[in-house]
C-alpha positions as CSV (number, residue, x, y, z in Angstrom):
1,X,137.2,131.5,104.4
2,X,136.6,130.9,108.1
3,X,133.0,130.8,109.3
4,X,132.7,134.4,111.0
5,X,134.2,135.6,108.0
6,X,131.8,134.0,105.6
7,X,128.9,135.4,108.0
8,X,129.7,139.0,107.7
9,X,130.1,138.5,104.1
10,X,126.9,136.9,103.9
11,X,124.8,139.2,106.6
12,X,126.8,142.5,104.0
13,X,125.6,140.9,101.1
14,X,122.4,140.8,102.1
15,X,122.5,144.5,103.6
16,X,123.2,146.1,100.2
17,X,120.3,144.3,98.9
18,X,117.3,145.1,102.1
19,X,119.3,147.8,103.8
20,X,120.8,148.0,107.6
21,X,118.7,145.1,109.3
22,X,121.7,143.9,111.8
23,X,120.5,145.2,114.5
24,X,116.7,145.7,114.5
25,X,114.9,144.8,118.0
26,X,112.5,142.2,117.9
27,X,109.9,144.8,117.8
28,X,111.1,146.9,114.5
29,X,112.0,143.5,112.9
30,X,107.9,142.6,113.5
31,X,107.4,146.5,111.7
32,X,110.1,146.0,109.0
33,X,108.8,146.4,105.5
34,X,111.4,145.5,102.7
35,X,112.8,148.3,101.2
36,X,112.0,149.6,97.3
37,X,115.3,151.4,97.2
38,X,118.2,149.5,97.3
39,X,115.6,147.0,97.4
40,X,115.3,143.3,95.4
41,X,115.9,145.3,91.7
42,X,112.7,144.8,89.8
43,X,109.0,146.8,90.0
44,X,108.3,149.0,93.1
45,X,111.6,147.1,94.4
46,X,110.8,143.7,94.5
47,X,111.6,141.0,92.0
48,X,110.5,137.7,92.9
49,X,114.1,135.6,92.2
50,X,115.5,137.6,94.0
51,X,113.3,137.8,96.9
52,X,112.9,134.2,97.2
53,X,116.7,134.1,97.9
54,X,116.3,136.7,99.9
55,X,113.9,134.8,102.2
56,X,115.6,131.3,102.7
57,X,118.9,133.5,103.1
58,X,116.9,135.0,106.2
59,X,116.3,131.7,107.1
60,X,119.8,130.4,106.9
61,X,121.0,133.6,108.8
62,X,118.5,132.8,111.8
63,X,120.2,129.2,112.1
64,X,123.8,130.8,111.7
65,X,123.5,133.1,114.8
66,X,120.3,131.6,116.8
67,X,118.4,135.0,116.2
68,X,114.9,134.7,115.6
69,X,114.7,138.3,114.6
70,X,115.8,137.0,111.2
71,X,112.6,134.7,110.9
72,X,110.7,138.0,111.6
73,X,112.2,139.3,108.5
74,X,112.2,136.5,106.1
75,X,108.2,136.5,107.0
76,X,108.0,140.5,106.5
77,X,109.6,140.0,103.6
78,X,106.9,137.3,102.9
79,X,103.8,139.8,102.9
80,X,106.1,142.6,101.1
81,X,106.5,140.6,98.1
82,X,102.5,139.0,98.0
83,X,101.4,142.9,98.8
84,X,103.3,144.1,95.3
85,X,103.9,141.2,93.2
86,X,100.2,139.5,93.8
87,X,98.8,142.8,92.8
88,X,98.9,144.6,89.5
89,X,101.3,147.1,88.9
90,X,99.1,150.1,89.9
91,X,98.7,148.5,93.6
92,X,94.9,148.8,93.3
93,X,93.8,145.3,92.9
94,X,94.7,141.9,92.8
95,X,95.9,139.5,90.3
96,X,92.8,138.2,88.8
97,X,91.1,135.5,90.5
98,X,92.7,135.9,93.8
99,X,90.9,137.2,96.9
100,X,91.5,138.5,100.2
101,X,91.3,134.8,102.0
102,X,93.1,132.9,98.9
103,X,95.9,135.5,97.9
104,X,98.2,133.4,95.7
105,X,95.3,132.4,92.9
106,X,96.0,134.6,90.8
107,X,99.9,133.5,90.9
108,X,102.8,136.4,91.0
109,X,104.5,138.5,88.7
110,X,108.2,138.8,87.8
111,X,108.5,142.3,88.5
112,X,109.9,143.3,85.7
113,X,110.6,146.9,85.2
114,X,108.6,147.0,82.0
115,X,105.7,146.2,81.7
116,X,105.1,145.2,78.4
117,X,107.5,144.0,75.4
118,X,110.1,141.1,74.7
119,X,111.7,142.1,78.6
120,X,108.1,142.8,80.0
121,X,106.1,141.6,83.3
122,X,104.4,138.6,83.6
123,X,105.1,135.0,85.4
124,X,107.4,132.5,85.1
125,X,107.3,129.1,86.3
126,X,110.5,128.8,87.4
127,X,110.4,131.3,89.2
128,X,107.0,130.7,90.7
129,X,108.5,127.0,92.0
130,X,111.5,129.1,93.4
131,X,109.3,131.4,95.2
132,X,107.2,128.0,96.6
133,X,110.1,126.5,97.9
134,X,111.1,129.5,100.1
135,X,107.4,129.4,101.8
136,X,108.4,125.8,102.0
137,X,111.7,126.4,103.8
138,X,109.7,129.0,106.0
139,X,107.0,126.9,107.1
140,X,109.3,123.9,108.0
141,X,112.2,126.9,109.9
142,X,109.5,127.8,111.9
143,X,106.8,125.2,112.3
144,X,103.9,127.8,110.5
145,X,102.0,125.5,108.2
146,X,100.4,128.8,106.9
147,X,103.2,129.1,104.8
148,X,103.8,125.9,103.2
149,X,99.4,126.1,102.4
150,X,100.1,129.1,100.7
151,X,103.1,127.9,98.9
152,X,100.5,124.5,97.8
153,X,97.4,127.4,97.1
154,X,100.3,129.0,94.1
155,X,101.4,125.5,92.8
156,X,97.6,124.1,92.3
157,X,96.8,128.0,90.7
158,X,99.5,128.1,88.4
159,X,99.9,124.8,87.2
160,X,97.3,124.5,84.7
161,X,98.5,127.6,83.1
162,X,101.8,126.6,82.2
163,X,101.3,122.8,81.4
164,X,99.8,122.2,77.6
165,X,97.6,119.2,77.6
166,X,96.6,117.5,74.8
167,X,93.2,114.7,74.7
168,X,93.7,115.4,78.0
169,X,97.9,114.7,78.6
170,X,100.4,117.3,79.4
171,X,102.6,117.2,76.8
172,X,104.9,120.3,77.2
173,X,105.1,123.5,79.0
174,X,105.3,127.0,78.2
175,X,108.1,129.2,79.5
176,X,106.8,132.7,80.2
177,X,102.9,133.5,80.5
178,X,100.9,137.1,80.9
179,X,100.3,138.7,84.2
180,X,96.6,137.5,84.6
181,X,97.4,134.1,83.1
182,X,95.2,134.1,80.1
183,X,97.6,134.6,77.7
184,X,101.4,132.2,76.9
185,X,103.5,135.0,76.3
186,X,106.7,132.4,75.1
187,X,105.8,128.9,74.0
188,X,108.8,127.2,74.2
189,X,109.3,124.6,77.3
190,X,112.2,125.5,80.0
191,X,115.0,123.1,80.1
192,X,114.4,122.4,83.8
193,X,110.9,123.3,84.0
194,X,108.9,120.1,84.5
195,X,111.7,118.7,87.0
196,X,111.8,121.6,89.3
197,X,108.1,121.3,89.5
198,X,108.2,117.5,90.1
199,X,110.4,118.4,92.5
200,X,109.7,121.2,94.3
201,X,105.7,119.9,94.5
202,X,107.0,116.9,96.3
203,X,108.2,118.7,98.9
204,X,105.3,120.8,99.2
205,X,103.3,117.5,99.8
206,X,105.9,116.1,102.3
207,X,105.2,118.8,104.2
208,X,101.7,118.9,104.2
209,X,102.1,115.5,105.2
210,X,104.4,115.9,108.2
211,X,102.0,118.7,108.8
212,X,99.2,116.1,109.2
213,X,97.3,118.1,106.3
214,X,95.1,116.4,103.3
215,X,96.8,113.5,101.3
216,X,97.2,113.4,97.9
217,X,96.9,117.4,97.3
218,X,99.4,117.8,94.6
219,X,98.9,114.3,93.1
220,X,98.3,115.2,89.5
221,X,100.5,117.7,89.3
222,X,103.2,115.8,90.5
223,X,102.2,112.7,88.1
224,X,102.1,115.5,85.0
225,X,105.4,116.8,85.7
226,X,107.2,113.3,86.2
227,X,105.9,112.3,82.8
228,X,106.8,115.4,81.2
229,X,110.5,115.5,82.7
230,X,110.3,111.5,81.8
231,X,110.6,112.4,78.0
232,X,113.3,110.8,76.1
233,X,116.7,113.2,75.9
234,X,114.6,116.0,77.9
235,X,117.0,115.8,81.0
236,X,121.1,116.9,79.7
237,X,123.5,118.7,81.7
238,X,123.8,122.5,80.7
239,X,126.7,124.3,80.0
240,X,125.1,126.8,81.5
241,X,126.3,127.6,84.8
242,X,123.1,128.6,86.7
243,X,121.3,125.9,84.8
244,X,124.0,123.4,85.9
245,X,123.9,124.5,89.3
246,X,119.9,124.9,89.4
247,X,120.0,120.9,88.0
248,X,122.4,119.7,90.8
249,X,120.4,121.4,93.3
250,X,117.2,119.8,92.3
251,X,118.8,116.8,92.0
252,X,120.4,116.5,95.8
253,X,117.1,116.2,96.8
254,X,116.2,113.2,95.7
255,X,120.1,111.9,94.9
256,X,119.2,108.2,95.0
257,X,116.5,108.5,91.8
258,X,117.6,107.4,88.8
259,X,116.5,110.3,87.0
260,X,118.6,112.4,89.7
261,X,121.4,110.2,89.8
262,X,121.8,110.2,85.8
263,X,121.3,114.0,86.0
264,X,123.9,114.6,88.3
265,X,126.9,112.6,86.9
266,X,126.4,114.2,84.0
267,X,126.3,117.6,85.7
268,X,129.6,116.9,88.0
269,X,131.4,116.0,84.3
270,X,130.2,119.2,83.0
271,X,131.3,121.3,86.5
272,X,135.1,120.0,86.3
273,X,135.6,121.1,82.9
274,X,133.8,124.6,83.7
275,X,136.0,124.9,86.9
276,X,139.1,123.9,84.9
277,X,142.0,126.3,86.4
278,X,143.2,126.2,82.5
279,X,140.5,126.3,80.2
280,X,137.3,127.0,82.9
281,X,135.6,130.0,84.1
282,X,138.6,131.8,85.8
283,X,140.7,132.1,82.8
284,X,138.0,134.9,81.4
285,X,138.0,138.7,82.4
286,X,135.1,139.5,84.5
287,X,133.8,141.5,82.0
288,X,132.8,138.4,79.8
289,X,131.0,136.7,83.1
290,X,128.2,136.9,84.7
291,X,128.2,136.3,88.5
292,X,124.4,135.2,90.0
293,X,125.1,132.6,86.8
294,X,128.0,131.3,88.6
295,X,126.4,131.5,91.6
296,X,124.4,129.1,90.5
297,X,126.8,126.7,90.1
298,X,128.7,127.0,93.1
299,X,125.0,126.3,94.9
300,X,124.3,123.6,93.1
301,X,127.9,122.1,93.2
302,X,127.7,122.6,97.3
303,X,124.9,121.1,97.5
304,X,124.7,118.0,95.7
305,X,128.3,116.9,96.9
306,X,131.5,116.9,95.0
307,X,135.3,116.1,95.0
308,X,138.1,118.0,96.8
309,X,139.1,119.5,93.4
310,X,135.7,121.0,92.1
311,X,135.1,122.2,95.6
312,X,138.5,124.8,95.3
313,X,136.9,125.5,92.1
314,X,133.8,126.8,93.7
315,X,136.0,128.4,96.3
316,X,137.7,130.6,93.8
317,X,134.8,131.4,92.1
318,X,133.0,132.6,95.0
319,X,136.6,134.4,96.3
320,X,136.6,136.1,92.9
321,X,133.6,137.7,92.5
322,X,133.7,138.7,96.4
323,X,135.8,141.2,94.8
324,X,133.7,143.0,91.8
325,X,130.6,142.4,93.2
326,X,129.6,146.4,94.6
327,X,131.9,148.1,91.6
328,X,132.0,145.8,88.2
329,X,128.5,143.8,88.8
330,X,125.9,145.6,86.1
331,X,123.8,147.6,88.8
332,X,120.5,146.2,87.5
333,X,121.7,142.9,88.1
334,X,123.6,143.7,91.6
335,X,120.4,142.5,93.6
336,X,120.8,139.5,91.8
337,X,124.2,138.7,92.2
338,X,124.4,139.5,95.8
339,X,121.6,137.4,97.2
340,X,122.7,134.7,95.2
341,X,126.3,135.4,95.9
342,X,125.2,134.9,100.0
343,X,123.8,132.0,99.0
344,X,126.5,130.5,97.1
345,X,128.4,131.6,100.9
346,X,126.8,129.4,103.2
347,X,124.3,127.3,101.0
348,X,122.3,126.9,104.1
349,X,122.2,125.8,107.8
350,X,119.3,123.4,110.0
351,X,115.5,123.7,108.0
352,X,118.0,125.4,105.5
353,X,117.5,127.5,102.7
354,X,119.0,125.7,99.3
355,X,120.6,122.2,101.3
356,X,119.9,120.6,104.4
357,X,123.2,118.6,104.0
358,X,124.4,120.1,107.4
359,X,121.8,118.0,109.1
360,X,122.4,115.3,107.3
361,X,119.3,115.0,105.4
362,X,118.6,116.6,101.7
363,X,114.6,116.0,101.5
């Protein structure tokens, strides 16, 4: 796919998800407010894995085609998603604990569509980390520290919350926890949990230090999630795809670790037997797949780095899909599918969104 191509796929992608943005002046892109309909798929239109892609993909459009209209919007869409997700579902008030001058205390919800039950609202650290590292990406894309403070004011709030301690040591984590954070909603730990954190937070704290801010912010919560993700057997490649590709991507950051390099051997392994023309992925009918899954893979895959072979792999993955996405994707998972689906496009540009490998740097 040549590179203009791949733009206009990426740029209609990202259209079916936050409506007709292509040509906005400077001055309606400042007044742009995300839109609830099509919108990100979740509560009041917003749903906060999908808007996080939705933001760096912002960011990797504004690098694409020099236009720093699309900075405008990955910000609006910035203070759309803190203005529904960091309040309660009504819209009257806050998150608990969070004020007008600290927003992101009282962390974000999902934005599930329910709000209670087995499928209901609440937070989710990997989601939260997610939604960190595309303040991150902003901050760094357009020199705002404001944005990477905020992103640091969410990872010291939340932490705590999710990490279980025990005579004073983290000793796990729990997956899913209630909207005001009181309450663990589902105990078990999240295979990748405690690694995205140690990653992600890391970068969060390179940044405040290229940013000449306060050493050491996120020091304990960096040294709790390293020893959690430290465990013996904790760290496996996933058959998963989106967990495979979510791995890979974590790992590229920090590809000459141990712990990274280990991770993603195994992960490559796993990617050529799931990309197998004869046994893989693309021998099943689209109907047994799910696409933002693969995504996932072909993002982590582009990423990290990977042979000739596995890369056609992720070609005709992404070339497949490119095809179902507006009729046979589920349309409660379209958001979803297409943001990650941009994504998986053009994993990102200079400051990118997912990789930096374009500028020859991944951290």
């Amino acid at each position: 796919m040549t590179a203009n191509r791949s733009i206009l796929h990426f740029t209609e992608a990202m259209s079916l998800v936050y409506g007709n943005f292509e040509h906005l002046s400077e001055e309606a892109a400042a007044r742009w407010i995300a839109p609830d309909k099509p919108g990100a798929g979740g509560h009041r239109g917003r749903y906060l894995w999908t808007d996080a892609f939705g933001v760096v993909n912002f960011i990797t459009l504004s690098k694409e085609t020099s236009s720093p209209i699309y900075l405008t919007l990955a910000k609006q869409l910035v203070e759309t998603v803190h203005n529904v997700l960091g309040y309660t579902r009504d819209g009257t008030t806050r998150l608990p604990r969070a004020t007008d001058d600290e927003p992101l205390v009282g962390g974000l919800r999902i934005g599930k569509l329910a709000s209670h039950g087995a499928d209901g609202d609440g937070q989710y650290h990997h989601y939260l980390t997610l939604w960190m590292f595309a303040l991150n990406r902003l901050a760094v894309a357009t020199g705002e520290r404001e944005y990477n403070q905020l992103a640091v004011q969410l990872a010291k709030a939340v932490h705590p919350h999710f990490v279980v301690r025990r005579d004073g040591e983290a000793v796990r984590m729990a997956w899913k926890i209630s909207t005001d954070m009181e309450t663990v909603l589902v105990p078990s730990e999240g295979h990748l949990d405690a690694a995205t954190g140690f990653v992600v937070y890391r970068l969060l704290q390179r940044t405040v230090d290229d940013m000449r801010g306060p050493p050491g912010l996120l020091r304990r919560e960096i040294a709790d999630y390293q020893q959690l993700m430290s465990r013996g057997g904790r760290l496996q490649a996933s058959r998963d795809p989106l967990d495979l590709g979510m791995g890979l991507w974590m790992c590229h950051f920090f590809k000459n670790e141990d712990w990274a390099r280990a991770l993603g051997s195994q992960s490559i392994e796993m990617a050529r037997t799931m990309l197998d023309k004869k046994t893989g992925l693309m021998t099943r009918d689209a109907s047994r797949r799910l696409a933002f899954r693969e995504f996932g893979a072909c993002l982590g895959l582009q990423c990290y780095g990977a042979d000739e072979e596995t890369r056609r792999g992720v070609e005709a993955v992404v070339n497949f899909w490119h095809r179902y996405l507006e009729e046979s994707t589920d349309e409660d998972l379209r958001p979803i599918s297409l943001v990650m689906y941009a994504a998986a496009l053009i994993p990102g540009g200079k400051f990118s969104v997912m990789c930096l490998r374009t500028v020859g740097a991944c951290s």
